[in-house]
N, C-alpha and C positions, 0 to 999 in steps of 0.2 A: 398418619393414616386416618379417615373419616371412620366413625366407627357405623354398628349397624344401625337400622332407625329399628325400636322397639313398640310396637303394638299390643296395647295388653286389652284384654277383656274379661270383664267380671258380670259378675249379675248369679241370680239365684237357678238352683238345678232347673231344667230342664223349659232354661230360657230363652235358648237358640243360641248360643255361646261356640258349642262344637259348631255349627249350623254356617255362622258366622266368619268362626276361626277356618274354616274351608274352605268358602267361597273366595276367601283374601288367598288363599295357596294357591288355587285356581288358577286366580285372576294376574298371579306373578308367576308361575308355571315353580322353576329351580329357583327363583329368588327369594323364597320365602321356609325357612323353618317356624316349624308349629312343634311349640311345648308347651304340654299341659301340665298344671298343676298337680294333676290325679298322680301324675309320675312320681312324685315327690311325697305320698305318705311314706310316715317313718316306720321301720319295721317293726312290728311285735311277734317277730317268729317265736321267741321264746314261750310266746301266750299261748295256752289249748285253742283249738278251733273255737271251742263253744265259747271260749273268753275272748277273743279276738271278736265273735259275731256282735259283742254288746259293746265295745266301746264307741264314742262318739266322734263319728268323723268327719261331722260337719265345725269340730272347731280347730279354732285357727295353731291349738296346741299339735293337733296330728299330723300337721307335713312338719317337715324338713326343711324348712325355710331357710336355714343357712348355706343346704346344698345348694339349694334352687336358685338363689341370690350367686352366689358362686358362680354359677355354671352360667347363667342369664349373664356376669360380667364377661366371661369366658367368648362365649357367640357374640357379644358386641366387639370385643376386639379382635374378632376374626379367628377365634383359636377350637378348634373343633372337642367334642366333650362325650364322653361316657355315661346317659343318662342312664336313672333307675327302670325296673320294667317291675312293677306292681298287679298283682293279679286281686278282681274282685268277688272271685270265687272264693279265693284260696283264704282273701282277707293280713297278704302277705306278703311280703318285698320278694322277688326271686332270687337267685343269684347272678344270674346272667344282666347284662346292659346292653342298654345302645346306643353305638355311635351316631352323634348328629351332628354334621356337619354347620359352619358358619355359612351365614346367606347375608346378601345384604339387607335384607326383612326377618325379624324375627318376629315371630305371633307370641304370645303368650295368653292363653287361655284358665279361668278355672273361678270358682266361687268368692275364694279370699283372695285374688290377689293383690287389690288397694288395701288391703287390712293392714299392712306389712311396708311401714314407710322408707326399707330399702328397696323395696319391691319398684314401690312408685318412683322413685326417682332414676329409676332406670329406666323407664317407658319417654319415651316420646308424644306417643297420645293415648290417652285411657278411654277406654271405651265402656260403657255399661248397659247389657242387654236388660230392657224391663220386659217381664210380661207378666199378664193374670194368674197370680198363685191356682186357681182351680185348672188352668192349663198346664203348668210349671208342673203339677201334679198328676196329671194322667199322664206327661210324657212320660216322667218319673219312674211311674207305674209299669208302661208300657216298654223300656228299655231294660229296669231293673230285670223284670221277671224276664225276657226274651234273651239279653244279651248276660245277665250276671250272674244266673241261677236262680235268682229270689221266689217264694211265694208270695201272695197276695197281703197275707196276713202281717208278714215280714216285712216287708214295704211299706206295708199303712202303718205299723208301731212303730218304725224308724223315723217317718216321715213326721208322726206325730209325736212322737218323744226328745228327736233329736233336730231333725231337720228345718223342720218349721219353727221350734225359735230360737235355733242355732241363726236362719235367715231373717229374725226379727232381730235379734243382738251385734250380727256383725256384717252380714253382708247388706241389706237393706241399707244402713248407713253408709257402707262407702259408695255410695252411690253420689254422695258430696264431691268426692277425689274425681267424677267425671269429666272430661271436656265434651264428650259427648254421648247422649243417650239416645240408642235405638228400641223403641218397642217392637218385640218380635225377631230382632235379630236378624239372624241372617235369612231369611224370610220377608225382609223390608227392602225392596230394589231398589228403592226409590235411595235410601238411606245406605245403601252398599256401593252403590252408582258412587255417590256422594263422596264416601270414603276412599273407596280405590281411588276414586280421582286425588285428591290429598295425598294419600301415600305416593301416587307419584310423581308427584311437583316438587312433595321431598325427597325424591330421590334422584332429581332431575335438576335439581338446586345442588345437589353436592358433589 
């Protein structure tokens, strides 16, 4: 049996990544699951809220990458899987999961996921969204506080303590592991045209 073709996408917060990983669901209607990495930090229920709000989780020690690699092998041979469901309010894995069915397209989205060289060799094509850190940071901004709870404050010492050279240390470099780099993401037609079309020649080819 052909297994599924894998799509990953990396690039730093708030680079068109989701933006991206969308437009490709879209554009395959039921053919495509989309798994983000976010799903996959490891639990610290154990920890106090207040001690869960400070650890760093912009590095590559905070997911679960064994699951993630696991389950990513799981949807390429077709076999349907029980992902985590992570809250970032809470700062904490829930109990409950969800089921995600196998597609013949899998997306796979999120900041580290060239950092992780079983990661990479599961993809098919790597994708690496670039864009202007002073952009990357208002989205940032602008999601944090609206979607996750954050204040102002809280956002900007994350961003500057942890986030920004957590993006200079690990994600900026895999930027190597790319076959192809879009600025702007999913926001680039010109550069999404491009790729749909690929994704389907592979999938037209097998």
């Amino acid at each position: 049996m052909d297994k599924a073709v894998v799509i990953g996408i990396a690039g730093g917060t708030g680079s068109g990544k989701t933006t991206l990983a969308v437009r490709l669901k879209k554009a395959f209607e039921n053919d495509v699951t989309l798994i983000c990495q976010d799903y996959y930090y490891k639990s610290f229920n154990h920890l106090p809220f207040e001690e869960r709000k400070k650890l760093n989780f912009d590095h590559p020690n905070s997911f679960d990458t064994d699951l993630m690699v696991e389950q990513i092998k799981d949807l390429k041979d077709f076999k349907p899987i029980h992902r985590p469901v992570y809250s970032f309010i809470e700062h904490a894995r829930l109990a409950e999961t969800i089921r995600e069915e196998p597609r013949h397209v899998i997306v796979i989205e999120g900041i580290l996921i060239f950092q992780d060289p079983r990661l990479r060799e599961l993809m098919d094509i790597k994708v690496f969204v670039d864009a202007d850190a002073d952009i990357r940071f208002a989205r940032r901004l602008i999601r944090d506080i609206h979607e996750r709870g954050r204040d102002i404050d809280s956002v900007i010492n994350q961003y500057l303590n942890t986030v920004k050279p957590m993006h200079e240390a690990f994600v900026e470099p895999s930027k190597k592991y790319a076959d192809i780099i879009i600025p702007e993401g999913g926001f680039n037609e010109v550069a999404c045209s491009m790729l749909i079309e690929k994704i389907k020649g592979i999938l037209s080819a097998r």
